[in-house]
N, C-alpha and C positions, 0 to 999 in steps of 0.2 A: 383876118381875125384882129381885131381891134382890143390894142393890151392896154388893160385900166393902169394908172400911175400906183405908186404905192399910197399915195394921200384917197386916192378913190378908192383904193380895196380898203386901206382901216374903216374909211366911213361905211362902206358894204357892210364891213364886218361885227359894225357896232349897231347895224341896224336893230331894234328890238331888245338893244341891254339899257334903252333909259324908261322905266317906268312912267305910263302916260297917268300914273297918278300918286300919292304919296312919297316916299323919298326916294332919292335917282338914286339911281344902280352902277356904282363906281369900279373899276377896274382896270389894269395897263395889261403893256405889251412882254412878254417877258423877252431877253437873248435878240433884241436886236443887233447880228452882229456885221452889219452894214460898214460902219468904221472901222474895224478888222478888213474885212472885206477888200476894201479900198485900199488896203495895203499894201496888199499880197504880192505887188508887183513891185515896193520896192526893194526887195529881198532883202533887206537889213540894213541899218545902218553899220556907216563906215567907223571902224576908231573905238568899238561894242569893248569891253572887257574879256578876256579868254577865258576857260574853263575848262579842265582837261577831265576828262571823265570814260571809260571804260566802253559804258553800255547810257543811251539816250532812249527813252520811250518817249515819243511823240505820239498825244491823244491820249486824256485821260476818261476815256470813254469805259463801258467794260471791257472791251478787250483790252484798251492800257496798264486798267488795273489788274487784271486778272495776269497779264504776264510779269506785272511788277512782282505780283503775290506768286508765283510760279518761280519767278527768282529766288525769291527771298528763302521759300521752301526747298530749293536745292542749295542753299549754304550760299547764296551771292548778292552781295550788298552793295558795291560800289555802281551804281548806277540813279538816274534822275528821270523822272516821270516830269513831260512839258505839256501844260494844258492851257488851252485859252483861254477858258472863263475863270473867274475866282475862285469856284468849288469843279470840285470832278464830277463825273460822274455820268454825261453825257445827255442820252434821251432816257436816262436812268436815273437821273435825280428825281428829289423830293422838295416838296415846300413840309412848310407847319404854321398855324395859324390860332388862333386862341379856343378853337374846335375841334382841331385833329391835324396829325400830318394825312398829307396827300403823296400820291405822284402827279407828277407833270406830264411823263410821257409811259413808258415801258412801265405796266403793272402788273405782272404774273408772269413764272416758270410754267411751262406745261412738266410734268412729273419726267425726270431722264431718265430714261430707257438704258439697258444693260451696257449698251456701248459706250455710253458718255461718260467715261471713268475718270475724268477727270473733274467735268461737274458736278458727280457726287463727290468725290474726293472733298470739294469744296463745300460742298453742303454740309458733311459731314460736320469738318472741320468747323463751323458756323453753327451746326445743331439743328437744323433742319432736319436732319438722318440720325436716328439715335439704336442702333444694336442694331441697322440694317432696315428701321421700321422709320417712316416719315412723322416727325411729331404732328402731332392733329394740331397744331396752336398754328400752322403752318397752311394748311389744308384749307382751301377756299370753305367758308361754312356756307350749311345749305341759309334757301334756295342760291344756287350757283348763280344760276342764267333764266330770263324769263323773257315771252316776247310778247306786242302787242298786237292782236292781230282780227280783224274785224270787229274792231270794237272794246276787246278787253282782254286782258293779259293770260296767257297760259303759260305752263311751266315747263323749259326746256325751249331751245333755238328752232328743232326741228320743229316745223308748223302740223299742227294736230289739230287746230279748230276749222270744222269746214273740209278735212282732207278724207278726199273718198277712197274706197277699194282700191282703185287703182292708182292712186297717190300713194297708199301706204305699199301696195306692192314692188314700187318704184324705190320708195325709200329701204326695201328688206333687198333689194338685188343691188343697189347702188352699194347697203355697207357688205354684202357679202365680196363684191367684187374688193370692195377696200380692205376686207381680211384677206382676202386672197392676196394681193398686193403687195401687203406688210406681213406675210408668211415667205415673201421671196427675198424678204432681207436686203433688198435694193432702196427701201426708203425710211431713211435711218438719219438719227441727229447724234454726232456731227454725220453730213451729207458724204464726207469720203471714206468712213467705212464701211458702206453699201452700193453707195452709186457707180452705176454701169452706163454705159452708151446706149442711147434707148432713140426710137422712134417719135417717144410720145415728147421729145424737146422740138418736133419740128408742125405741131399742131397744139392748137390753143383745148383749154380745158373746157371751154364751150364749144366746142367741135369736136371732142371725142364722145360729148355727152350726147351731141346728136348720131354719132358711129353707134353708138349702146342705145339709140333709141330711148334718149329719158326724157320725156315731153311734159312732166308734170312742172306746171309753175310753181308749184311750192319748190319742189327740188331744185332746181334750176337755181331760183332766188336763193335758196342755202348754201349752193355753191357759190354764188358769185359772190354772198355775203362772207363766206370765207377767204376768199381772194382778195377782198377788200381790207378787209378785216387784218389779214397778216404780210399782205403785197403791197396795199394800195393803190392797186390797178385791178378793172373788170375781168369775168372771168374770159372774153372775147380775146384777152389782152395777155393772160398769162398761159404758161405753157401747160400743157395736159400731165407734165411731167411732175412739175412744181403744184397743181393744183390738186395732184394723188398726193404727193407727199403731205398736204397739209392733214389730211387724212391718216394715211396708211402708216404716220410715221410715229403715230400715237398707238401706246399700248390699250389693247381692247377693255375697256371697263376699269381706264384709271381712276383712281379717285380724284386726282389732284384740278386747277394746277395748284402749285404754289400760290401764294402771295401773303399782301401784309398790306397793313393800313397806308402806308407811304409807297406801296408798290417797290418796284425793284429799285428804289432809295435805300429800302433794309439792308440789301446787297451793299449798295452802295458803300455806307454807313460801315458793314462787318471789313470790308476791303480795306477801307481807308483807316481803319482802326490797326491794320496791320502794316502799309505802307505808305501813310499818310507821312510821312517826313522824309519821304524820297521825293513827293510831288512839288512842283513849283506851281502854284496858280498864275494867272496872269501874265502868261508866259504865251502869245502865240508865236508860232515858227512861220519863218517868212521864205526860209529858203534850207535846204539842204542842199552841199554842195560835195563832190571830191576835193579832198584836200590832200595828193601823195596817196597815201594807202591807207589815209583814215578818212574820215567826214565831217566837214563844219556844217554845225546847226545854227542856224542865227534866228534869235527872236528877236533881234530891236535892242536890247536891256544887256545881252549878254551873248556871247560867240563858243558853243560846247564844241570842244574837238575831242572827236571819241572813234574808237575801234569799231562799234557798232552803231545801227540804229533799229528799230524797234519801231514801224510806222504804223499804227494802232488808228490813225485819224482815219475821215470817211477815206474811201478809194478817189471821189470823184477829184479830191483838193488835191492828189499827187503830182498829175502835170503841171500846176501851180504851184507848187513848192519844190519839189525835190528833180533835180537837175539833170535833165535827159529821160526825163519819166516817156512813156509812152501813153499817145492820150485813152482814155479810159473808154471807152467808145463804147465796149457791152454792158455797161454799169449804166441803170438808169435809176432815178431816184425820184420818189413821189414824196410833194410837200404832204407833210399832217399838220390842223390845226385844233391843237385840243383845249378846251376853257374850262376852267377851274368858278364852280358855281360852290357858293356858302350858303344857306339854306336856314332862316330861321327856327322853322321847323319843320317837320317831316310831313310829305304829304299824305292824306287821309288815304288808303287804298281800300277797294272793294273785295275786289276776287283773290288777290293773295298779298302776299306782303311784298316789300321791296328785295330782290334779288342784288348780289353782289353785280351782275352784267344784266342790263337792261337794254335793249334791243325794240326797234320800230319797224312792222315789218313794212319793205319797198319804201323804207325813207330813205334819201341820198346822205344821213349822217349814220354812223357807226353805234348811235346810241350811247350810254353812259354808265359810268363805275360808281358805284357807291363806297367809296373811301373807308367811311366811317366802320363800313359791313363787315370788318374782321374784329372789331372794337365790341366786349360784355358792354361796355357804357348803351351801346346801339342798341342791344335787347334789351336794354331796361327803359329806357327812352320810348320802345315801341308797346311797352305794356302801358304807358300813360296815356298814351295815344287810342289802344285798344286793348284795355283790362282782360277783354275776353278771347283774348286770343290762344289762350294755353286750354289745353283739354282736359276735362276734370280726372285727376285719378280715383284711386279704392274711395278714398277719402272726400265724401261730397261737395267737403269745404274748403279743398285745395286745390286747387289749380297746376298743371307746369308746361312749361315753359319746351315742351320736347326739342331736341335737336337732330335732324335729318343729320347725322356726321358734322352737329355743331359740339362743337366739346366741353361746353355749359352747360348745365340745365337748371332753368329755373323754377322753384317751389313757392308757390305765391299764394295769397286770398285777396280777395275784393272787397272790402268793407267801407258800405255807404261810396263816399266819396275817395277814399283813400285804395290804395294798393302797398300789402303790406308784404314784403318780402321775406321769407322764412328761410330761405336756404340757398345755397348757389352750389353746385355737387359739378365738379370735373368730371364725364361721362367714361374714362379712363376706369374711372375705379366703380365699382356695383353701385346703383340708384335704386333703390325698389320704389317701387309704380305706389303704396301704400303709405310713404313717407308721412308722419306725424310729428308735428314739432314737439 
């Protein structure tokens, strides 16, 4: 197999972003962190400045922050968060741009499930959870997910256009097996207060599907699109174990997931608003060492000698850094590349509108998030676009704007050239269908 240079994959990679006509289509690379990289081997410089510190988090990733924030809520302060890039945040940051914040990488919680007491704990604390109930400003609005499939878009991942009898029968036994599943309380986030020793870790989730006999190619493609989707490996490739739990590990008929315009940047953002002056930016660690019966951390810049450490960074960077590690060998990691598209305007759709996950079916990309799609500015941008999009109420001259669990509605008319907007009603509180300005 013949490996392209990094100078022939950028060019690969740019293929189709210069417009073969009016103005080119400009863009870089983000987080190349190649010169880091390269350094890793000289474990720090000699002669560094000391620093005597407690507790060291290394990786200001979520899990860095999230245990800085776990500190700081048990009464303990003396400790420093060391991260490589200039902001935290990890594949959980966000951009912003004169349109909207975005995310870069991680954009959505799926809803936590009763075990995860500590994620709500934090949700809570953030507002996302309010008297036990998930604020709807939170709550992906509809349409969620839509996909493209012989031709034109339908609503929802599972393929419906073209799918026969025995397509959909495959699809009614496939989820019952998966409530079955997540009835046994083995497939549960976090994965250690459920999981057990199981058979289905030593066969791939495309071989238990042929054990169950499910030969429909739509199903198939939905599973493997899931596998990709939260693994980054085919379904041939992940375990039968791992490829239930993406499943079974969801409560049945959630509403969620979460998210927000900047994706799990929002996160980000509420984290660092609480232990943003523990973190060093620009900080990467080049070596952890024993020192006696404490540990020196060395970034280059500075030498922490501390009682603890806190290794929050990927798994794969530890025999690289931290001294006597054992190499990481079951850890395997799939690159993602994700590109951040700014959009003039919005494209004309036919059959429905734009969903927050938009999906292509049997395409080798993952499809695309609509950023904007948690943003009221979106819905009113989309009446410009198609005045006629809202359904007439009591009132022949009004229009609105209904929301499938979008938590806006809007109360509109059409007049000549114009779209005049009469009302915006939080769907929280009663809207009657007869509204009269």
């Amino acid at each position: 197999m013949v490996q392209p240079s990094r100078r022939k994959f950028v060019s690969a990679a740019l293929v189709g972003l210069t417009a073969k006509a009016g103005r080119p289509i400009t863009g870089l690379f983000l987080d190349d962190g190649l010169p880091v990289g390269h350094h890793l081997g000289d474990r720090g410089r000699s002669g560094a400045p000391e620093i005597r510190v407690p507790v060291v988090i290394v990786g200001g990733g979520i899990a860095g922050l999230s245990a800085a924030w776990r500190l700081l809520k048990k009464g303990f302060r003396d400790f420093v968060l060391l991260e490589l890039h200039a902001e935290a945040g990890g594949n959980s940051r966000s951009g912003e741009n004169g349109i909207s914040r975005y995310p870069l990488a991680a954009h959505y919680v799926p809803l936590p499930n009763r075990e995860a007491a500590l994620v709500r704990e934090l949700f809570e604390e953030f507002g996302a959870i309010e008297d036990g109930k998930y604020n709807e400003r939170y709550l992906c609005f509809a349409p969620q997910e839509r996909l493209f499939l012989h031709g034109r878009w339908q609503e929802g991942l599972e393929p419906e256009i073209a799918a026969t009898a025995r397509d959909r029968e495959q699809y009614q036994r496939f989820n019952d097996l998966m409530q079955q599943f997540r009835a046994t309380g083995q497939f549960t986030i976090p994965v250690e207060v459920g999981a057990r020793p199981s058979g289905l870790d030593r066969i791939s989730i495309d071989a238990w599907l042929d054990q169950q006999k499910f030969d429909s190619p739509y199903l198939r493609w939905y599973v493997d699109y899931a596998c990709r989707d939260d693994y980054g490996a085919r379904a041939a490739d992940i375990s039968a174990w791992a490829g239930i739990h993406y499943f079974a590990s969801r409560e049945h008929g959630d509403k969620g997931p979460l998210t927000w315009t900047e994706g799990n940047g929002w996160i980000v953002r509420q984290l660092m608003n609480r232990v943003g002056s523990h973190v060093r930016g620009n900080s990467p660690v080049y070596a952890i060492r024993r020192d006696g019966t404490r540990f020196r951390v060395s970034t280059g810049a500075a030498d922490y000698n501390t009682d603890v450490v806190i290794f929050a960074a990927p798994t794969f960077l530890a025999p690289h850094v931290v001294e006597d590690a054992p190499p990481a060998h079951s850890f395997v990691y799939s690159p993602w590349l994700t590109a951040i598209l700014t959009l003039d305007r919005l494209p004309r759709e036919r059959e429905t509108e734009p969903a927050w996950d938009n999906v292509i079916y049997d395409s080798p990309a993952l499809g695309y998030v609509v950023a904007t799609h948690m943003s009221l500015r979106t819905r009113i941008d989309r009446l410009l676009t198609n005045p006629f999009i809202g359904v007439i109420s009591t009132n022949p001259h009004i229009r609105i704007l209904p929301p499938t669990r979008y938590p806006y509605r809007i109360y509109y008319t059409v007049q000549a050239d114009d779209v005049v907007i009469l009302h915006i009603r939080h769907t929280a509180r009663s809207a009657p269908n007869d509204f009269s300005p």
